[in-house]
C-alpha positions as CSV (number, residue, x, y, z in Angstrom):
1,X,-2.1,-5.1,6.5
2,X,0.3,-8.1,7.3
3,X,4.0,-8.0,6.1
4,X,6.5,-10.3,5.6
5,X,8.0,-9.6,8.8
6,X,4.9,-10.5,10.8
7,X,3.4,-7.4,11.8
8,X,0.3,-5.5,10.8
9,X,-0.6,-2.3,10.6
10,X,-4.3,-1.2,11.8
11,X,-5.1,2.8,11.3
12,X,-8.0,3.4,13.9
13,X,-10.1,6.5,14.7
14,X,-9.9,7.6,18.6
15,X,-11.7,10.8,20.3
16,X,-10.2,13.4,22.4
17,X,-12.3,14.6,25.4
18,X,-12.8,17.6,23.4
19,X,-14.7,15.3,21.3
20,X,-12.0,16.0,18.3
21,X,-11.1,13.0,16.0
22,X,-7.8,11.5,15.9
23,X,-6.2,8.8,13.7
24,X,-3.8,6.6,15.2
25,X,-1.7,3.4,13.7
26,X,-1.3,0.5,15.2
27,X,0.7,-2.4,14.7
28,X,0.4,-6.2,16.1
29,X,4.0,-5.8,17.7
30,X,2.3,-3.4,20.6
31,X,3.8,-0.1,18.9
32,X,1.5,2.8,18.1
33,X,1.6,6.0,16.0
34,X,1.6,9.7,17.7
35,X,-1.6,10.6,16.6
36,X,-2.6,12.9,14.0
37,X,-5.6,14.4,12.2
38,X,-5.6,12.5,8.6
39,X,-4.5,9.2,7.7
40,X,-2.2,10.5,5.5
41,X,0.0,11.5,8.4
42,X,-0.1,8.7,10.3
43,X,0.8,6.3,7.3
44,X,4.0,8.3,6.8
45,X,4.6,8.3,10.4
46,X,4.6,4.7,10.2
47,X,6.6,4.1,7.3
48,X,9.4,6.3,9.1
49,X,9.2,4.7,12.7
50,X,8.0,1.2,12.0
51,X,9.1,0.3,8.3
52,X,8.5,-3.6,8.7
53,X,4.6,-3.0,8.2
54,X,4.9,0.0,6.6
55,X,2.7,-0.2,2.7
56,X,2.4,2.9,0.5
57,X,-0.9,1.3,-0.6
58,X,-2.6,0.0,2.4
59,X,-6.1,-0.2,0.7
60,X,-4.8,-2.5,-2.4
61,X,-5.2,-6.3,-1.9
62,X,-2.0,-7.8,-1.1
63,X,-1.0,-11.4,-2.9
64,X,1.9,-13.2,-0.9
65,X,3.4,-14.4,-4.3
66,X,3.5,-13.0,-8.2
67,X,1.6,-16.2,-9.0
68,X,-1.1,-15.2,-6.8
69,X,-1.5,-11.8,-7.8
70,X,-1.4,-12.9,-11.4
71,X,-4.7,-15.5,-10.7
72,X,-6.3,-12.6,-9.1
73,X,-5.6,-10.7,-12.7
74,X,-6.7,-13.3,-14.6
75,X,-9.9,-13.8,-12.6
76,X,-10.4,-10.2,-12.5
77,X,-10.3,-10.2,-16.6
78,X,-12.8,-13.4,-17.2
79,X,-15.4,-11.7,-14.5
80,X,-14.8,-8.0,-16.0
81,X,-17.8,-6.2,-16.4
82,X,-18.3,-3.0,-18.1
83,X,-17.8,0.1,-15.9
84,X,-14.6,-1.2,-13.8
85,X,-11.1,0.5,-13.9
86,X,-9.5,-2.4,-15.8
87,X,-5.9,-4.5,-14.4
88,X,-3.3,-4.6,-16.6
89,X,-0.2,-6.3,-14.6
90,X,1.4,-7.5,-10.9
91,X,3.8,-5.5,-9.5
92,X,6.2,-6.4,-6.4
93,X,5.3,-3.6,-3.5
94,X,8.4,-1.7,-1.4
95,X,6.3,-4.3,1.3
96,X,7.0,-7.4,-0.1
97,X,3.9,-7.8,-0.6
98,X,2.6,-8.2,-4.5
99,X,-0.5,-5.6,-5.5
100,X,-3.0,-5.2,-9.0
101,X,-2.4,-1.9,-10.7
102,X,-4.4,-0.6,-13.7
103,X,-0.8,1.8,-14.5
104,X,1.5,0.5,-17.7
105,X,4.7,-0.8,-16.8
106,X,7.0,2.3,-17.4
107,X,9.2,2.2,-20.4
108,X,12.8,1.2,-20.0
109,X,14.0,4.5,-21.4
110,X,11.6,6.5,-18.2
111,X,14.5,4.4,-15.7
112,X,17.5,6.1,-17.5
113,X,19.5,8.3,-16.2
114,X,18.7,12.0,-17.2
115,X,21.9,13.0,-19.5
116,X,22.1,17.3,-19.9
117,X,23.4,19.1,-23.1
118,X,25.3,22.6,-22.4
């Protein structure tokens, strides 16, 4: 995954001389991840040490622009066949990037504050 910053992040699969597997992250920059046994951990890991390639959704496709991601939508829905988890809008990620999401937009109201009556 490439950010707007330039760097890309690349979660690989190493071996111990035990012969356990290890996931590590690493970016274009030269800086790597302590590893870890799931993916999971490593993505967080990343997100904390190296925010500028950091995306919570590393395994959506990535549009540089809302335009883009919004051709990508409409191409999905003219070529939608039966059996597919269906797009509904574009959304701007915490990346920069722009993703697909089959999720509503949330209401207004689900952005209020929370107001309590004693």
């Amino acid at each position: 995954m490439r950010s707007e910053t330039g760097h890309a992040i690349f979660i690989e699969t190493m071996r111990t001389p035990t012969g356990k597997r290890l996931k590590i992250a690493r970016c274009t920059c030269g800086w790597t991840s302590p590893p870890a046994r799931h993916t999971h951990t490593v993505q967080k890991h990343a997100a904390a040490q190296h925010p500028q390639s950091f995306c919570p959704t590393p395994d959506k496709n990535r549009y540089a622009t809302r335009k883009d991601a919004e051709l990508a939508l409409l191409e999905f829905w003219q070529t939608m066949r039966t059996g597919k988890k269906e797009l509904r809008r574009a959304y701007e990620c915490e990346c920069g990037a722009w993703h697909t999401t089959a999720k509503p937009s949330k209401p207004s109201w689900a952005e209020a504050p929370s107001v309590s009556f004693r």
